[in-house]
C-alpha positions in Angstrom: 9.3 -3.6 20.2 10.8 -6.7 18.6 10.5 -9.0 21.5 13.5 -11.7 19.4 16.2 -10.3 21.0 15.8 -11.2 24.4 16.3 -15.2 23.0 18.7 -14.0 20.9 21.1 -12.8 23.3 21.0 -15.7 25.4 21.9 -17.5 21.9 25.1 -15.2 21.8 26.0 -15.1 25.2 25.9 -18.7 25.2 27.7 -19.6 22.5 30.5 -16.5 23.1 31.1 -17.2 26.4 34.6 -18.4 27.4 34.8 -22.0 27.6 34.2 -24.1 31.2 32.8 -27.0 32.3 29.0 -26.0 31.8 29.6 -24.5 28.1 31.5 -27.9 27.4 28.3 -29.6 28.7 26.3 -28.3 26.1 25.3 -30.4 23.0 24.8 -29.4 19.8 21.0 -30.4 20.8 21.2 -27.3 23.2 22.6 -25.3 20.6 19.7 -25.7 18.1 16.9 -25.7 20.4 18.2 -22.3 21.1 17.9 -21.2 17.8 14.7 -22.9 17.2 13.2 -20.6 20.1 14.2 -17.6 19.1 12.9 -18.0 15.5 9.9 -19.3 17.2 9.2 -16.4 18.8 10.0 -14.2 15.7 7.8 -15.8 14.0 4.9 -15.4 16.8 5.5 -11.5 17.4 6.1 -10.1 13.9 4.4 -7.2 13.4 0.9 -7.2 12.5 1.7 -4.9 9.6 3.4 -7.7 8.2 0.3 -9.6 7.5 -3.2 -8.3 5.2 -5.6 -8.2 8.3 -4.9 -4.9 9.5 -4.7 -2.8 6.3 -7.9 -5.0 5.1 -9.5 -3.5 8.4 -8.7 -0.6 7.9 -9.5 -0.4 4.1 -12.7 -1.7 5.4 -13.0 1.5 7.6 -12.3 4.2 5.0 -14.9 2.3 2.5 -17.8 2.4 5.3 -16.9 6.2 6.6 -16.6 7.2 2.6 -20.0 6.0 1.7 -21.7 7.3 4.8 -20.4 11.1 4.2 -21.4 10.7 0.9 -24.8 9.9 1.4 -25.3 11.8 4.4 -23.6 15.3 3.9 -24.7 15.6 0.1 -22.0 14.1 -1.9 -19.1 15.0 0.6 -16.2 12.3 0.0 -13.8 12.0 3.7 -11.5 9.8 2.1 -11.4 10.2 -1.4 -10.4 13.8 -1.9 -9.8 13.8 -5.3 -13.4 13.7 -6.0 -13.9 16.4 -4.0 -11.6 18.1 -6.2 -13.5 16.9 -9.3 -16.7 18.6 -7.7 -15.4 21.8 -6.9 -14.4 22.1 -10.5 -17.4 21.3 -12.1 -19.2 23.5 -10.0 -16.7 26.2 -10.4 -17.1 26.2 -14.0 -20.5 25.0 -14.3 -21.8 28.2 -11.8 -23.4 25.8 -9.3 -21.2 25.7 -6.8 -23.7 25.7 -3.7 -21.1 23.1 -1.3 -18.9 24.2 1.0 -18.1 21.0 2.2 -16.5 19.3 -0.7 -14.4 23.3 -0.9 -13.2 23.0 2.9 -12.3 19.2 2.5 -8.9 19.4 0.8 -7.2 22.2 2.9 -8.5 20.6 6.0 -7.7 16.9 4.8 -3.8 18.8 4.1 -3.6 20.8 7.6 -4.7 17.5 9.2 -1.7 15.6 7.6 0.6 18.1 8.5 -0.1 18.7 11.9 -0.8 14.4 12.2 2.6 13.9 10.1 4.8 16.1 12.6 2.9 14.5 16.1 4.1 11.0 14.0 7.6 12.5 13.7 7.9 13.8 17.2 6.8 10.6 18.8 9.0 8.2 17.1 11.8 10.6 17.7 11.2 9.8 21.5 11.9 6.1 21.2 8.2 5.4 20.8 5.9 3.4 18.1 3.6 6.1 16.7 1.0 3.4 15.9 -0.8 3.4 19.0 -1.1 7.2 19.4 -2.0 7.9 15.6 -4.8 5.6 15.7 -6.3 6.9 18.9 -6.3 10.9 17.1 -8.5 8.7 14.3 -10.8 7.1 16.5 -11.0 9.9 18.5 -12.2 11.9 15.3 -14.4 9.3 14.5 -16.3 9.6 17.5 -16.9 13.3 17.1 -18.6 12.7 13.8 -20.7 10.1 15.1 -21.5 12.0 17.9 -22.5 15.2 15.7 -24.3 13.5 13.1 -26.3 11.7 15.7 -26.4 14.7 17.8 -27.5 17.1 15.2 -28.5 15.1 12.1 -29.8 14.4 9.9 -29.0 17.4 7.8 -31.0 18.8 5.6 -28.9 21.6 4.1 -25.0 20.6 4.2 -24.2 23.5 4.0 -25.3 23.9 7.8 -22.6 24.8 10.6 -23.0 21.6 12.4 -22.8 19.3 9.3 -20.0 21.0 8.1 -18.0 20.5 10.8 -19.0 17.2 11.1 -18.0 16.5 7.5 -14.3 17.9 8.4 -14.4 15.5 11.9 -14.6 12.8 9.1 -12.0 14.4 6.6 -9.8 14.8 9.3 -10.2 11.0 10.3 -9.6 9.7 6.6 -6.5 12.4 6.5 -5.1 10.6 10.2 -5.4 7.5 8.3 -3.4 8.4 5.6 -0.7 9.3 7.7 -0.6 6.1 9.6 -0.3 4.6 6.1 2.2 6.4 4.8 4.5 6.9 8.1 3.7 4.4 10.1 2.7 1.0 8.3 5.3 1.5 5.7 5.0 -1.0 2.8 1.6 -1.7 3.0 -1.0 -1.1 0.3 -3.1 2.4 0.9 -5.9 1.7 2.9 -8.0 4.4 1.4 -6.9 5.3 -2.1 -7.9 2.1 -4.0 -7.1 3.5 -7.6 -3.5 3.3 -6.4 -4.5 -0.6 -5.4 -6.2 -2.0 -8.2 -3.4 -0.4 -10.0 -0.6 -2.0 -8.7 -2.9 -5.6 -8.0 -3.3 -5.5 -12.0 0.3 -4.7 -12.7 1.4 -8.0 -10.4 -1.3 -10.2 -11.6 -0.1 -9.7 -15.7 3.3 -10.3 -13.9 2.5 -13.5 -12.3 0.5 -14.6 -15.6 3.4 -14.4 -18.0 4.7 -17.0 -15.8 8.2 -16.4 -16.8 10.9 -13.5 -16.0 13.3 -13.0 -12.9 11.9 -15.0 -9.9 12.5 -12.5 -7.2 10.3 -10.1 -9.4 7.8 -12.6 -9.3 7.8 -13.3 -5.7 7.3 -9.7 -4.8 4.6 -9.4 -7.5 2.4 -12.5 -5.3 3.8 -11.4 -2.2 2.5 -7.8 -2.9 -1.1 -9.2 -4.5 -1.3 -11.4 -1.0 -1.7 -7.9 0.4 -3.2 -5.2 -2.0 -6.1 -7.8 -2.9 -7.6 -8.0 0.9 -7.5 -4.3 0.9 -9.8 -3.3 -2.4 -12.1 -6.5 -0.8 -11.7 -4.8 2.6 -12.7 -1.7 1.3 -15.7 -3.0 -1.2 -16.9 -4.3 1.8 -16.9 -1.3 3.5 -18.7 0.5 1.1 -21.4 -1.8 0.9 -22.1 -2.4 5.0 -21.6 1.0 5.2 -24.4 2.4 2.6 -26.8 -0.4 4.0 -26.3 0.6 7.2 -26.9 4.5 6.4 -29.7 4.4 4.4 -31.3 2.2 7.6 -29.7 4.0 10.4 -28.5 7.1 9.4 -24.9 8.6 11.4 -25.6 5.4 13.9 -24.1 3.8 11.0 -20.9 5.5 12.0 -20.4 2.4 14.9 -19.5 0.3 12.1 -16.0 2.5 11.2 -15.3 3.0 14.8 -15.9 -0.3 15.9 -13.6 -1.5 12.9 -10.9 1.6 14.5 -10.9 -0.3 17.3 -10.4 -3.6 16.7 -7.1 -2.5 14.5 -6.3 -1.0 17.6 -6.3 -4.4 19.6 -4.6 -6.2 16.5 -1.5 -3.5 16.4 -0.9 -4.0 20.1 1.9 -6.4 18.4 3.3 -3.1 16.8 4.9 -1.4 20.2 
């Protein structure tokens, strides 16, 4: 909800109104405190996506639930499904394929964004930010794999009902996450696919280092580093509180991602 227009209209109706002895009363003093109010408060509520926190905290939280899945379902990747297509193909044609994790992963990670892609659609179709509610399927998600792996784990065959489906409760999470990328903080940086990231973060900083060309190009280029850079950090991060955590705590490392869910939920209260 973009709380400038309440300020805004008083602004308007102010300066519209026909003319009588109060509206003649007003300096130009009034006039520009007026203004200077209402791009105060634009400034103070602009949306949270607007800034690197939240994508950095969320980057954070497909780093940490990444590496976990990894090294507790035997190689499974949640958020990076495109090497769980790599491994599926090497085992196909190598002969060892023995996972059915890493095989379940992709369709599942698909269905998920489907079915999370039309709940988006349908709720912003009803007048309502789809921030809020996306986020909640994801933490939601993420507290079934925790609660499975501690439930049930550690796993010594992934290839066991119960750590299978806690693998997909994770793929699921990472494919909820996408969506809210994608749909619902548009023009942010992906906040799991860093390839994508250090990509583009590369392509800006050569722009910014030639030091010459259009300006506006330029601006974008820092403008759009001031954002990807927090995210691969976010997300390195991640990783590396995430495998500590595992290898010392097993699926209780899972609190870390969840707790991280959360507090981007408190932090995108700004976004309805």
């Amino acid at each position: 909800m973009d709380a400038t227009i309440p300020a805004q209209v008083v602004c308007l109706l102010s300066n519209t109104l026909p003319s009588n002895d109060w509206s003649n009363e007003r300096s130009i003093g009034d006039r520009q405190s007026c203004a200077v109010k209402s791009l105060t408060i634009t400034l103070r509520l602009a949306p949270i996506r607007s800034t690197w926190l939240l994508p950095a905290i969320l980057s954070a939280t497909a780093g940490a639930v990444d590496v976990i899945g990894f090294l507790a379902l035997g190689g499974l990747f949640t958020a990076h499904v495109t090497g769980n297509v790599v491994i599926v193909a090497a085992h196909y044609v190598t002969g060892g394929f023995s996972q059915v994790g890493p095989l379940l992963a992709v369709p599942v990670f698909m269905a998920v964004m489907g079915l999370v892609t039309l709940m988006s659609g349908a709720i912003t179709r009803s007048g309502t930010t789809p921030f809020r509610p996306v986020l909640l399927v994801e933490i939601a998600l993420l507290a079934g794999f925790l609660l499975l792996g501690v439930g049930f784990g550690p796993f010594a065959d992934a290839d066991s009902s119960m750590a299978i489906v806690a693998g997909m409760l994770g793929v699921s999470a990472m494919a909820t996450q996408n969506v809210l990328g994608r749909l619902v903080l548009k023009g942010t940086p992906s906040t799991t696919v860093m390839t994508t990231n250090i990509t583009q973060l590369t392509v800006d900083l050569a722009t910014l280092a030639r030091r010459r060309g259009d300006a506006d190009e330029r601006a974008k280029a820092q403008r759009r580093a001031g954002m990807t850079f927090p995210c691969i950090v976010g997300f390195i991060v991640g990783c590396a509180a995430g495998a500590i955590f595992e290898v010392k705590f097993g699926f209780w490392a899972l609190v870390l991602p969840f707790t991280l869910t959360m507090l981007a939920l408190l932090l995108g209260r700004s976004e309805e």
